[in-house]
C-alpha beads as a LAMMPS data file, in Angstrom:
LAMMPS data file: protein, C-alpha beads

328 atoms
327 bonds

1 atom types
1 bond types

-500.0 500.0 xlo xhi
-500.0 500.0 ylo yhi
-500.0 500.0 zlo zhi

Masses

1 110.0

Atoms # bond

1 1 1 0.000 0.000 0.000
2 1 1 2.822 2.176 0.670
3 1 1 4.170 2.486 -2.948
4 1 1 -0.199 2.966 -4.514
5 1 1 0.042 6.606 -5.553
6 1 1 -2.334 8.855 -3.318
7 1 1 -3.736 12.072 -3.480
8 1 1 -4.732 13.811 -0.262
9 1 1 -6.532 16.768 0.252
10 1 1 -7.334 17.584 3.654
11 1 1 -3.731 18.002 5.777
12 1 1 -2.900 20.800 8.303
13 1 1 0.739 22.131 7.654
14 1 1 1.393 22.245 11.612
15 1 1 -1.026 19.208 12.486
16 1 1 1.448 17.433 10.510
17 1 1 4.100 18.524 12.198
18 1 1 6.384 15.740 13.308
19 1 1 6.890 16.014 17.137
20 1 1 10.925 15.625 16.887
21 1 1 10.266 18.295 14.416
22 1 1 8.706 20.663 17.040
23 1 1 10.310 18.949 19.986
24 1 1 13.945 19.881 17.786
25 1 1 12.682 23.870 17.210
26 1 1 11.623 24.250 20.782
27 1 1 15.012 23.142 21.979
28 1 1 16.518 25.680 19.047
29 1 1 14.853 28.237 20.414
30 1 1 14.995 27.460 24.621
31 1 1 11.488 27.442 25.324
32 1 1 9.927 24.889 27.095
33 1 1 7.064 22.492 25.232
34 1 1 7.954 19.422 27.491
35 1 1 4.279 19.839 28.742
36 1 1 2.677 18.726 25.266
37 1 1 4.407 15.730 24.551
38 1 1 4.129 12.224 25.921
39 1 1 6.626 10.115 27.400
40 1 1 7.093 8.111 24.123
41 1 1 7.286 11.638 22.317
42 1 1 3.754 12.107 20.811
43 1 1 1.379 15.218 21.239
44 1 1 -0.614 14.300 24.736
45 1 1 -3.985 16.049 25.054
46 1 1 -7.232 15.385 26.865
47 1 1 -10.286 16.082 24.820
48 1 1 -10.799 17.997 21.725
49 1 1 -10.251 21.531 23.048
50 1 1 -6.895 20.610 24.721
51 1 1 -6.028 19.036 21.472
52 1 1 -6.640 22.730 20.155
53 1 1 -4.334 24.284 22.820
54 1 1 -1.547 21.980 22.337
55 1 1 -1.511 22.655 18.829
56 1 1 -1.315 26.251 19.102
57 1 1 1.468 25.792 21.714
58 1 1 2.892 23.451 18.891
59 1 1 2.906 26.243 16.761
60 1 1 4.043 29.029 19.073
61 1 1 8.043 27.948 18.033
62 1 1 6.743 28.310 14.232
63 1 1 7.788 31.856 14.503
64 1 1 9.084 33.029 10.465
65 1 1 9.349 32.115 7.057
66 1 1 12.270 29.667 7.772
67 1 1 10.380 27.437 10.637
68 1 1 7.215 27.348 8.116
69 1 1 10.001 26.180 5.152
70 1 1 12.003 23.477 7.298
71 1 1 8.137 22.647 8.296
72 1 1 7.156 22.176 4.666
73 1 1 9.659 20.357 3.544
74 1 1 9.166 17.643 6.447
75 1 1 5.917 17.328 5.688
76 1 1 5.866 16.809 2.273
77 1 1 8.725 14.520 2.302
78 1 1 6.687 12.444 4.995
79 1 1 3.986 13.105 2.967
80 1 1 5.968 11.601 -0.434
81 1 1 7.258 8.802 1.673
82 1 1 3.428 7.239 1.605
83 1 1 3.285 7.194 -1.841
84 1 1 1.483 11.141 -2.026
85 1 1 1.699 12.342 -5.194
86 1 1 -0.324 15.134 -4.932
87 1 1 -1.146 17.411 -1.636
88 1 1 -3.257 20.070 -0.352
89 1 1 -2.442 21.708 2.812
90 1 1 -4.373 24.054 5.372
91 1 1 -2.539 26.684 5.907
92 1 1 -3.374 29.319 8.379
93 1 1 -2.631 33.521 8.228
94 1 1 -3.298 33.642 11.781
95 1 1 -0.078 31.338 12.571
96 1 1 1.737 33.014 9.136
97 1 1 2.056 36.689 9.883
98 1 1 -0.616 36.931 12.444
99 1 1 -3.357 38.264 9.594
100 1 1 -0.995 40.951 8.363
101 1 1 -0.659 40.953 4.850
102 1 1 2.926 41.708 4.000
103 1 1 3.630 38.855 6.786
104 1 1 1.570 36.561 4.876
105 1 1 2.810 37.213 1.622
106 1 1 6.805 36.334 3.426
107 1 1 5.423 33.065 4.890
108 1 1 3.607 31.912 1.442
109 1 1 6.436 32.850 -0.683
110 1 1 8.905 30.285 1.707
111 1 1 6.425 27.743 1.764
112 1 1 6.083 27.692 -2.223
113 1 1 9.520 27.915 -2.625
114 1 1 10.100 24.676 -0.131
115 1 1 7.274 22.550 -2.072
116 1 1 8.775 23.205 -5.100
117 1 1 12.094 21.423 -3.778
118 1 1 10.536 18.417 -2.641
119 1 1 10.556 15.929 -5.330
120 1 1 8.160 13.641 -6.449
121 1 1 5.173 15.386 -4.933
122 1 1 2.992 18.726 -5.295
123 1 1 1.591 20.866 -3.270
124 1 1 -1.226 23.271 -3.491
125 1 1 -2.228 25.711 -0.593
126 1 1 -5.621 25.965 0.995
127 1 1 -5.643 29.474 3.573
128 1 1 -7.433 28.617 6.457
129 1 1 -9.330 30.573 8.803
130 1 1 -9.845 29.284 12.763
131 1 1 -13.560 29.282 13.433
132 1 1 -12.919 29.801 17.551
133 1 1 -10.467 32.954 16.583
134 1 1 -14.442 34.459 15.520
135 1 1 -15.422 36.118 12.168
136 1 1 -13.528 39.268 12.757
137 1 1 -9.987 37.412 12.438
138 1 1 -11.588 35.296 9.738
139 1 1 -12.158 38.572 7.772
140 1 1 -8.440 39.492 8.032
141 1 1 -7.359 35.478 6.722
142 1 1 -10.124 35.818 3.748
143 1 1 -8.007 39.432 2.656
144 1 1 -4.597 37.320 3.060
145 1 1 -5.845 34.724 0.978
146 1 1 -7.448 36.757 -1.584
147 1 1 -4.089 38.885 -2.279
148 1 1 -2.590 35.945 -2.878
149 1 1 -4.459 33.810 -4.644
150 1 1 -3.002 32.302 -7.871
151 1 1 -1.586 28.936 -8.827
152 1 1 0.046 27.850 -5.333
153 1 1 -2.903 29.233 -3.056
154 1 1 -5.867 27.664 -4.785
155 1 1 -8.290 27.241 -1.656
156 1 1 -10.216 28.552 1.161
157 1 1 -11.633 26.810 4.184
158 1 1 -12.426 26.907 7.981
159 1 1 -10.729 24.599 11.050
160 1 1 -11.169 25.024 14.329
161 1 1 -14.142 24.136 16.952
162 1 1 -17.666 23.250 15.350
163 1 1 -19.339 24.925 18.981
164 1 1 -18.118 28.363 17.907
165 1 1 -20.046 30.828 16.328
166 1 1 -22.270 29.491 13.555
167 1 1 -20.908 29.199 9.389
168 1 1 -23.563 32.220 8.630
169 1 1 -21.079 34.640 10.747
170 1 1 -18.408 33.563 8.412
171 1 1 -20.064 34.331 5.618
172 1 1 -18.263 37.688 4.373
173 1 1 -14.765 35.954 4.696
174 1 1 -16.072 33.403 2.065
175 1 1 -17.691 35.566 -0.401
176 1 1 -14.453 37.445 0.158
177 1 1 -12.312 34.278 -1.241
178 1 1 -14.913 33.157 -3.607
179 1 1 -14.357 36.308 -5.349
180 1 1 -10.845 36.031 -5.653
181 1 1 -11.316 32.897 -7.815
182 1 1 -10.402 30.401 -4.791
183 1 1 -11.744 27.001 -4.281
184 1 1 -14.141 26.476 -1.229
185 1 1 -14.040 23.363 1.621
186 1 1 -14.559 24.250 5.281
187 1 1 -14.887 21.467 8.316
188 1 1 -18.615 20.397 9.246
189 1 1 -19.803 17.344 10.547
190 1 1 -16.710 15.880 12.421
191 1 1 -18.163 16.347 15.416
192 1 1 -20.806 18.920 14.953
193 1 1 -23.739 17.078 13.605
194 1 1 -25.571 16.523 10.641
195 1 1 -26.681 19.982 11.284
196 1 1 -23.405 21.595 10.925
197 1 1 -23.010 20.356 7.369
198 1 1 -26.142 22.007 6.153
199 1 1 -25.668 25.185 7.977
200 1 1 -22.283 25.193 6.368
201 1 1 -23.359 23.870 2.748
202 1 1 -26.616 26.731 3.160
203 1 1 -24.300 29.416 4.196
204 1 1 -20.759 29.215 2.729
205 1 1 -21.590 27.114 -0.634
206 1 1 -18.641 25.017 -0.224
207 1 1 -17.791 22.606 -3.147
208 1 1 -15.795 20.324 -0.492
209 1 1 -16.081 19.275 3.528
210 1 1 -14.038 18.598 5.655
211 1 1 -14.699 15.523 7.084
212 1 1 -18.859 15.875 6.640
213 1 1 -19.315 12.261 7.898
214 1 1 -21.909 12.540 10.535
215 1 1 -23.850 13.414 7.386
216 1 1 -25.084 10.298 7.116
217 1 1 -27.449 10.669 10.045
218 1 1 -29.423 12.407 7.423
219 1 1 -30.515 10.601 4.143
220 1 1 -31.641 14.200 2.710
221 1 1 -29.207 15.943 3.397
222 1 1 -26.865 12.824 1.649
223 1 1 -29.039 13.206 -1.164
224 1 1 -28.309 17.190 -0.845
225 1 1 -24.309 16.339 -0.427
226 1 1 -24.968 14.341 -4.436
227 1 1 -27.286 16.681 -5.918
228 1 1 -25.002 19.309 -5.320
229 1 1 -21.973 17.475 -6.194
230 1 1 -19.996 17.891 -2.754
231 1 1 -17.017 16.425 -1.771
232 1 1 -16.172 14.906 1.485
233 1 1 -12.376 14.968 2.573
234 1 1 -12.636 11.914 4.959
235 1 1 -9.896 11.152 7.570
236 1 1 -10.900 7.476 9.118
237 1 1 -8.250 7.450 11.568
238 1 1 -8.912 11.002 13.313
239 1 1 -12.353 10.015 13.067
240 1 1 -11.908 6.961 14.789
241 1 1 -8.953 7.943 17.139
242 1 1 -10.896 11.069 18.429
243 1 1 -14.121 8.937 19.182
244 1 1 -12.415 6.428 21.383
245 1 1 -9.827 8.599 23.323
246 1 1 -11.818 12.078 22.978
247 1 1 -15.528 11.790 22.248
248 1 1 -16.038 8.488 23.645
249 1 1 -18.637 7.485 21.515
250 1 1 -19.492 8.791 17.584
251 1 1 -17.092 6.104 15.718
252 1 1 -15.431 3.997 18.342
253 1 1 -14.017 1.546 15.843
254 1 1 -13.408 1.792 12.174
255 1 1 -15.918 -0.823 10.956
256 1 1 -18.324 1.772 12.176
257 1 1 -16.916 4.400 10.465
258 1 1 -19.821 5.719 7.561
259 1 1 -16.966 6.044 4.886
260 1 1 -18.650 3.070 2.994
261 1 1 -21.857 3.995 3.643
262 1 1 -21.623 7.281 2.125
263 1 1 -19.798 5.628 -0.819
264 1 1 -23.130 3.689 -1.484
265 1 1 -25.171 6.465 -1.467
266 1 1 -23.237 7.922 -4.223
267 1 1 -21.904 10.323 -1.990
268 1 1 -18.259 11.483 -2.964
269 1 1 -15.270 10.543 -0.495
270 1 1 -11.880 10.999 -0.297
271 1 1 -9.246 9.941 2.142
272 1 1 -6.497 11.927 4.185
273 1 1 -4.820 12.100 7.408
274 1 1 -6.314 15.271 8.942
275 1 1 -3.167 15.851 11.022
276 1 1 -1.715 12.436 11.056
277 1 1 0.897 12.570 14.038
278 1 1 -1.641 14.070 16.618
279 1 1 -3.790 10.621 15.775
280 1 1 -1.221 8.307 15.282
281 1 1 -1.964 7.377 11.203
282 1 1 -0.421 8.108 8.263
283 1 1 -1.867 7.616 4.485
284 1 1 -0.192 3.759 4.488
285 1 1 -2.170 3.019 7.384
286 1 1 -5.407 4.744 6.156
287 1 1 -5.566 2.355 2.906
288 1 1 -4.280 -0.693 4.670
289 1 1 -7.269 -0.841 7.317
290 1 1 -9.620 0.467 4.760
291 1 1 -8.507 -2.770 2.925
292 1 1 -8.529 -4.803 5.756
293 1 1 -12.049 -3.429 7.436
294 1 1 -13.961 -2.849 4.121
295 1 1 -12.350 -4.730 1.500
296 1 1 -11.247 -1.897 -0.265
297 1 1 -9.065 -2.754 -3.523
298 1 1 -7.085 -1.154 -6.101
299 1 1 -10.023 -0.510 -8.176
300 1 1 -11.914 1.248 -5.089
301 1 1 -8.575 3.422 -4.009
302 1 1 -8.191 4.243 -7.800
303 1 1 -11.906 5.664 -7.349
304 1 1 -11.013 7.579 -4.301
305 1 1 -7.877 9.422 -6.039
306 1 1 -10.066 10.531 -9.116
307 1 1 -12.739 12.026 -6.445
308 1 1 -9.914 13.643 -5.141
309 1 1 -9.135 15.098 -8.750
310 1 1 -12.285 16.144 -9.546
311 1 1 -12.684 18.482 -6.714
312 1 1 -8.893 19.111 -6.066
313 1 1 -8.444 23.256 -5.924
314 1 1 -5.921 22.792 -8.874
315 1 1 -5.613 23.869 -12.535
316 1 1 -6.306 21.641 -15.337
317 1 1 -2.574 20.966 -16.483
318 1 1 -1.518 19.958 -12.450
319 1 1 -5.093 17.490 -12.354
320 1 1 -4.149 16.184 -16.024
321 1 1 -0.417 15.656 -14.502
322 1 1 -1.818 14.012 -11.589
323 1 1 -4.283 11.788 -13.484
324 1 1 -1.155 10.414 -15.361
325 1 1 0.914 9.901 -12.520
326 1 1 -1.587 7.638 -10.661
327 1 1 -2.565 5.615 -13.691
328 1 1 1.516 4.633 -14.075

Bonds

1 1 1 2
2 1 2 3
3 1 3 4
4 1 4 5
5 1 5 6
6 1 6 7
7 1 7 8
8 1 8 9
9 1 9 10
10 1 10 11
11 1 11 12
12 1 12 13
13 1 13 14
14 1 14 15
15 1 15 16
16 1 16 17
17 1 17 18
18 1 18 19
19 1 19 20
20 1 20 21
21 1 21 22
22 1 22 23
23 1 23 24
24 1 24 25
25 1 25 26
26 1 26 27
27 1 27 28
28 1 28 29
29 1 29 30
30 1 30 31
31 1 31 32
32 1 32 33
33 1 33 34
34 1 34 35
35 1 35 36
36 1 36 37
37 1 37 38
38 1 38 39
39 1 39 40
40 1 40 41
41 1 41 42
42 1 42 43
43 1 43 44
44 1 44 45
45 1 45 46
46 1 46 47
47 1 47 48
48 1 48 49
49 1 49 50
50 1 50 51
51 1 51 52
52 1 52 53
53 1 53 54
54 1 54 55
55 1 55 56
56 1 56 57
57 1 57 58
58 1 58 59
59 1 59 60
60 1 60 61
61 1 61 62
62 1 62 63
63 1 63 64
64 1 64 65
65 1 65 66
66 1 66 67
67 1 67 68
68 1 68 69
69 1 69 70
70 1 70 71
71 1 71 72
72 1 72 73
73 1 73 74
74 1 74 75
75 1 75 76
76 1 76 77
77 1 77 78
78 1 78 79
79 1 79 80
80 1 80 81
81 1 81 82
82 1 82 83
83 1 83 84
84 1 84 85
85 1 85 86
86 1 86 87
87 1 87 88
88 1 88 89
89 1 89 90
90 1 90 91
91 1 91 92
92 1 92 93
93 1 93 94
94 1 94 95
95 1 95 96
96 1 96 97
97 1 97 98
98 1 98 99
99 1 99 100
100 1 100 101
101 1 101 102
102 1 102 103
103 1 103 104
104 1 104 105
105 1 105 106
106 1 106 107
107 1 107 108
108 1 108 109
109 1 109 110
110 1 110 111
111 1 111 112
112 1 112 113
113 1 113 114
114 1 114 115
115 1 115 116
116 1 116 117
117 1 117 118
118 1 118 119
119 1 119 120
120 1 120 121
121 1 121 122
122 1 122 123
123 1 123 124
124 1 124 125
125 1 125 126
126 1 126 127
127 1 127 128
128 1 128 129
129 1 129 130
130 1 130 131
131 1 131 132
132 1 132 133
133 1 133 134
134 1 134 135
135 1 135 136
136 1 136 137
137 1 137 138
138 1 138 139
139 1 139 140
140 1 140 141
141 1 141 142
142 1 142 143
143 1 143 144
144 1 144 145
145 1 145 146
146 1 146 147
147 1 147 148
148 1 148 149
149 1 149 150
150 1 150 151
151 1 151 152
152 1 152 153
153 1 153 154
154 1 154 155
155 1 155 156
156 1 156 157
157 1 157 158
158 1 158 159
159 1 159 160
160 1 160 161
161 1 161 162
162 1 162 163
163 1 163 164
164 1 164 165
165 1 165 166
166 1 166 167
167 1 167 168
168 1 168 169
169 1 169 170
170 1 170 171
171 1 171 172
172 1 172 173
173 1 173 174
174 1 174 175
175 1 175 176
176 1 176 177
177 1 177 178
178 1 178 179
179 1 179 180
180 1 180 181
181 1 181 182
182 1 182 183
183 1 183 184
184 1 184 185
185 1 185 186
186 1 186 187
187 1 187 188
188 1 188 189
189 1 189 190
190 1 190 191
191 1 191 192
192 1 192 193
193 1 193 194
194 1 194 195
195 1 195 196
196 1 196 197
197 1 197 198
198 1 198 199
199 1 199 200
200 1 200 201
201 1 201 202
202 1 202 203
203 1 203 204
204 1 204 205
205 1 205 206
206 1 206 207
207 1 207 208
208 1 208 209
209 1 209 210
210 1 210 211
211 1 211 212
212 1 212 213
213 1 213 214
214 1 214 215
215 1 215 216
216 1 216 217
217 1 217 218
218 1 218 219
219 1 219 220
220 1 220 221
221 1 221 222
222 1 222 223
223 1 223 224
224 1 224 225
225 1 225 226
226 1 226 227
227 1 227 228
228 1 228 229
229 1 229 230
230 1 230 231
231 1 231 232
232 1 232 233
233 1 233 234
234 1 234 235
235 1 235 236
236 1 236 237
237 1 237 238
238 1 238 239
239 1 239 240
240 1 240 241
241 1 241 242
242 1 242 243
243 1 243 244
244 1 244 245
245 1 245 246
246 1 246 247
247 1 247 248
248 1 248 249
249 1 249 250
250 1 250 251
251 1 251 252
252 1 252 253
253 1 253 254
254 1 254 255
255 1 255 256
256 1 256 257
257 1 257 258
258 1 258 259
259 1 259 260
260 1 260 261
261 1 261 262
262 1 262 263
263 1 263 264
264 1 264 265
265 1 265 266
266 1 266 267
267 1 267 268
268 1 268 269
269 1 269 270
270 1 270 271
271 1 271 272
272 1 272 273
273 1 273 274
274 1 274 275
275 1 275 276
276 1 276 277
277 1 277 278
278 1 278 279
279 1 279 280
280 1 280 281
281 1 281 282
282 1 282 283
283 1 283 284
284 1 284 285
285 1 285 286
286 1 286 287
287 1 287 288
288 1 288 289
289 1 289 290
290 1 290 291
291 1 291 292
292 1 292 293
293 1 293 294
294 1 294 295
295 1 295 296
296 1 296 297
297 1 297 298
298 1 298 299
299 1 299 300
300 1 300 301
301 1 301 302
302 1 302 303
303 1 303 304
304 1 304 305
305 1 305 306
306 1 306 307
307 1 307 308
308 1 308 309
309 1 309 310
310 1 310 311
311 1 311 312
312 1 312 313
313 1 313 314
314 1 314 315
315 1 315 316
316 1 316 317
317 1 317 318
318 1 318 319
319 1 319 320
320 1 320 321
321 1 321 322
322 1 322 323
323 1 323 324
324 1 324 325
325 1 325 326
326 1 326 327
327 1 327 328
């Protein structure tokens, strides 16, 4: 599985952060981030909004161009390492430049220039605003992303916690990006509800969500999800690893994970990591207990990567490219 070509499209630049990577920085820089790791050197958090803390703490050491570079290139070569051929990563303005615009700009132009040194994979940027920073700061990431939208920053989305706010109070940082030509997907029904995905699909008009899978509590609103042609960027593993050490409850083991379930409904599903040290997974893992749990062939991941295609936030040459490369 490790060699299949992939194509993943919902990864957070510091989720994916290796913790030697961050550990490594923190020591670079003398400041003390002993208190998020565990004693075999993962991330160690309680429930979903400590998980949020330690990740900003995570990225507190993440502090220029040059962290968010050497960051890039880890990622992507972890990333390449699982047979990813093609990427798209959150990437914040808040934790780039703090929502100033020159900042931004600095931070983009270093990622870009790292992505383009990693061989054997490519990346395309998705800015991302944090839904518990509120609409006001969301406003300031939708500007960022706007000035520079073009061929590396292709997307706009939303992370962050489903409780805060609702998507209508986001709606003028959308429209904002929508304008500028980029490619919509925010995060709904992870742990939300079936009610956050329509809230977000009525107010934000997103042509991807992330994760979306408690839609299936809702047959109309699956229906909705087809009829509108709507994406889901599934991660199995967070899914599954935040129900049974965070949740305690929603999907407590994969085989009752609603990945195949959506799939027969004709709903479209992809696959990706979320942010894959934080739960433990990488994309080898995700197709191997897909295979294992569900039966999932070539055939069925080859079907996954050209959903991914069809609704990646890329231009036709790069999707062409990619269709090429995972047909070899």
């Amino acid at each position: 599985m490790r060699d299949l070509p992939k194509v993943e499209l919902h990864l957070h630049i510091e989720g994916a952060a290796p913790p030697a990577f961050i550990r490594g920085l923190a020591q670079e820089k003398r400041v003390d981030l002993s208190g998020i790791f565990t004693e075999d050197g993962g991330y160690a958090y309680r429930d979903f909004h400590h998980f949020l803390e330690v990740y900003e703490a995570a990225c507190s050491v993440l502090t220029g161009p040059e962290e968010f570079a050497r960051l890039t290139r880890a990622v992507l070569e972890e990333s390449a390492s699982h047979g990813v051929v093609y990427t798209e990563m959150f990437i914040s303005p808040d934790f780039c430049g703090g929502g100033d615009k020159a900042a931004w700009r600095e931070y983009l132009a270093a990622i870009e220039e790292a992505a383009a040194g990693v061989p054997d994979i490519t990346m395309r940027g998705i800015a991302t605003c944090i839904r518990h920073f509120g609409p006001e700061k969301a406003k300031q990431a939708a500007a960022c992303a706007a000035d520079t939208a073009g061929d590396f920053l292709t997307g706009f989305g939303m992370g962050g916690a489903e409780d805060a706010f609702t998507p209508a109070d986001f709606a003028w940082a959308f429209d904002c990006a929508r304008e500028a030509g980029l490619g919509i997907t925010t995060h709904a029904g992870e742990w939300g509800g079936a009610k956050s995905v329509r809230d977000s699909i009525e107010a934000l008009n997103p042509s991807r969500i992330g994760h979306g899978v408690q839609a299936i509590d809702d047959p109309a609103l699956c229906d909705l999800l087809v009829e509108r042609d709507i994406t889901l960027e599934v991660c199995p593993g967070s899914n599954v690893f935040l129900a049974s050490n965070v949740f305690n409850g929603a999907v407590p083991k994969l085989a009752n994970h609603p990945i195949e379930r959506l799939r027969e409904r004709g709903v479209k599903v992809t696959v990706s990591t979320d942010d894959p040290p934080f739960f433990h997974t990488t994309m080898t893992q995700e197709y191997e207990n897909l295979a294992h749990t569900f039966g999932y062939d070539e055939a069925v991941f080859t079907e996954l990567n050209q959903n991914a295609m069809d609704a990646a936030f890329c231009d036709e040459t790069t999707r062409e490219t990619i269709r090429k490369r995972l047909t070899q």
